[in-house]
N, C-alpha and C positions, 0 to 999 in steps of 0.2 A: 154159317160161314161168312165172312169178312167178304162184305161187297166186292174190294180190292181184290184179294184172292178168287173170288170167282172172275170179277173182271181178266185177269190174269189166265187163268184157267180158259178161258173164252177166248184171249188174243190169240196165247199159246197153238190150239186148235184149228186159230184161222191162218195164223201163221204158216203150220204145215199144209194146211188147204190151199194155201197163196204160190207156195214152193209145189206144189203137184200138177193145180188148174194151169199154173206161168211156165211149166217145165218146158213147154215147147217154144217158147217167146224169151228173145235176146232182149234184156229191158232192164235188168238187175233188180228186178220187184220176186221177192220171196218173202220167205219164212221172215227174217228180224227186221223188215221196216213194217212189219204188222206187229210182229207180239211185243218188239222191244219196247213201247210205252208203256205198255201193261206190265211189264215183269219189273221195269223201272218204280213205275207208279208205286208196287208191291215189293220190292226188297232194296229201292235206293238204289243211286249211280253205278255207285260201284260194283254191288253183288249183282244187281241186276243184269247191267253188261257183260259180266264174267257170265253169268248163267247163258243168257241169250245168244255170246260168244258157243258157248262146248255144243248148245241143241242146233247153233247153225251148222255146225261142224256132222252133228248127226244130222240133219236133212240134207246137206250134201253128199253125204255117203252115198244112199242107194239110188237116185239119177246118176252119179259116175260111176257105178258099178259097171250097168250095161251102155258106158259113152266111151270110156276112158282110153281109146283108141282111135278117138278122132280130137284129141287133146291136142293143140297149137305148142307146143312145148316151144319154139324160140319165140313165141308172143306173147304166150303167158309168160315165159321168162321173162322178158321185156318191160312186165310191168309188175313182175313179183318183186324184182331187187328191189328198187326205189321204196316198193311199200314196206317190203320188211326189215331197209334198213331207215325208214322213216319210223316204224311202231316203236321203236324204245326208247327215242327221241321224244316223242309225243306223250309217249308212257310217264317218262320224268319230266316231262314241263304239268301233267297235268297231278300228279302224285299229292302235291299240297291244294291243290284246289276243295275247297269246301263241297259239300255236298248239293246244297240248294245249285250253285252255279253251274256245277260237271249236269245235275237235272236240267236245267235251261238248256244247256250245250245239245244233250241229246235232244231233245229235243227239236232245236235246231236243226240239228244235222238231220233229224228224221224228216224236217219242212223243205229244208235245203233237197234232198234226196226226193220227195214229192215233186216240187216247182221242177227238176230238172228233168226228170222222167215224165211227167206234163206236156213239159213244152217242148221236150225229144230234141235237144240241139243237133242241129247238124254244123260241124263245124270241121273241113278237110284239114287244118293245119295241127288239129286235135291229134290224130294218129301220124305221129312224126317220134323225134325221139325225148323232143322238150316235152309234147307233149305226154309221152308215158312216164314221164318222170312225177310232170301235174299230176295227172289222173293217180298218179301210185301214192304219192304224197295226200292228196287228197282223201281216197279210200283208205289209209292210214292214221287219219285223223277224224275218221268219222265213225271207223272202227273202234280206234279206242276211247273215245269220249259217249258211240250210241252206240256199237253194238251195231253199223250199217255203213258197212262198206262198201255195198254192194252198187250204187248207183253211179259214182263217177267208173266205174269199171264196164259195167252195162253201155252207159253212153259211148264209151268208148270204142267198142265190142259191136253195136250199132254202127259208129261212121267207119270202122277198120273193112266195112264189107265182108265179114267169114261168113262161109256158109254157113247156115241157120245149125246144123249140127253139130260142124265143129267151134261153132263162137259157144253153143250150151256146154258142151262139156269142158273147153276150155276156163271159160266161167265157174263151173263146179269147181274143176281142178286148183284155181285161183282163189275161191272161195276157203278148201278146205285147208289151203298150206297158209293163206295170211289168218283163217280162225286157229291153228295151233298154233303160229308164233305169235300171236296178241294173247294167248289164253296163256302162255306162258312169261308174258309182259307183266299183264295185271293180277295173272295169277288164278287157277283154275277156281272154280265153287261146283263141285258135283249138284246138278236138278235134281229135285225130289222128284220121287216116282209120279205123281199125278202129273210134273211138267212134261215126264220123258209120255206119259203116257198121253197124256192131250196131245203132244206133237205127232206119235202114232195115229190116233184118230182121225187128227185133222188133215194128214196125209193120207190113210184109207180112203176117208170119204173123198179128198181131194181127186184122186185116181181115179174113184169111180165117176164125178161129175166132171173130169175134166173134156169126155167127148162128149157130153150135154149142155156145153156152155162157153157160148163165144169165147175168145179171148177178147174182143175190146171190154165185155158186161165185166171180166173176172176183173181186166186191167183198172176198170174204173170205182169198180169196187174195192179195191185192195188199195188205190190209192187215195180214196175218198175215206178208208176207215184210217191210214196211216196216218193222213193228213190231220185227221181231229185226234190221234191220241198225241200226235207229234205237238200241236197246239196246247191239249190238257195239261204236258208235259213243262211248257214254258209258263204257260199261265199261272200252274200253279204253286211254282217256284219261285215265282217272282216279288 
């Protein structure tokens, strides 16, 4: 098999393990700033992102299943407009961009999203209404260029003070409506069975290890693996 595709096969997995072990932690670290370099690495900017796009959308399914009742609906409002009418903005500025460069970008975006969840901003004037507008805009653009939109929304989510419960399923909730309207920006790519089915696994085992394993050991590890494909990613584009 194609070292890549195993590589791939490998993120995919830790991906969903990232999204099970963090389910209880407001931080915006799951599933696509783990697997999105490796899926990139293996199918390119574009299919890549679309792909990484649909399986985030399937690992936010089943944590909202049994959350979806403690969903912030005029906070996730608050920061879903801005992003969804930033994604087809973003969508068409980046539509002619060559491939090597949209690759750098995620990448980026996946270092960007590491350094910030790192270094945990705390910043009060963050949750105001400029700043939902940043944060939406932001996650907007990180979405559709890597496929990880998830970390300006997280820091967010972190200084707004919501209870640990309802900032997690708010978050899903956030996650799953900005991954269908980008999925339908850039245009869907159905995963092969082995991605749907690594995401299964790596969420199985995720479940069961996640009351065997701190949350800071999972946090440092998910963002120590994101961070070097996020690197691999610019590196070898460039």
């Amino acid at each position: 098999m194609d070292p890549l595709a195993v590589l791939a096969v490998a993120g995919v997995a830790a991906g969903g393990l990232a999204q099970s072990v963090l389910a209880q932690s407001v931080t915006g670290l799951g599933f696509a700033l783990v697997a999105a370099p490796a899926l990139i690495a293996l199918l390119g900017p574009t299919e890549g992102v679309a792909v990484v796009v649909l399986l985030g959308i399937l690992a936010s399914v089943v944590p909202l299943l049994g959350q979806w009742r403690q969903v912030r609906v005029h906070d996730g409002g608050t920061l879903l407009v801005p992003t969804l009418l930033a994604t087809p903005v973003v969508g068409a500025l980046v539509a002619g961009v060559d491939t090597a460069s949209l690759a750098v970008g995620a990448g980026v975006a996946v270092l960007v999203g590491v350094v910030a969840l790192w270094r945990g901003l705390r910043w009060a004037r963050l949750v105001s209404i400029p700043g939902a507008i940043g944060t939406g805009v932001a996650s907007a653009v990180m979405n559709v260029i890597g496929g990880v939109g998830g970390p300006p929304v997280g820091l967010y989510a972190a200084n707004a003070g919501w209870p640990p419960v309802q900032a997690r399923a708010t978050l899903q909730g956030f996650f799953l409506i900005q991954g269908l309207v980008t999925m339908l920006v850039i245009g869907p790519v159905l995963p092969d069975l082995w991605q749907v089915g690594a995401l299964l696994l790596g969420t199985l085992t995720g479940t069961w290890l996640a009351p065997r394993i701190s949350e800071p050991a999972a946090r440092a590890a998910v963002l120590g693996v994101a961070g070097f494909g996020g690197l691999a990613l610019v590196l070898g584009n460039l």
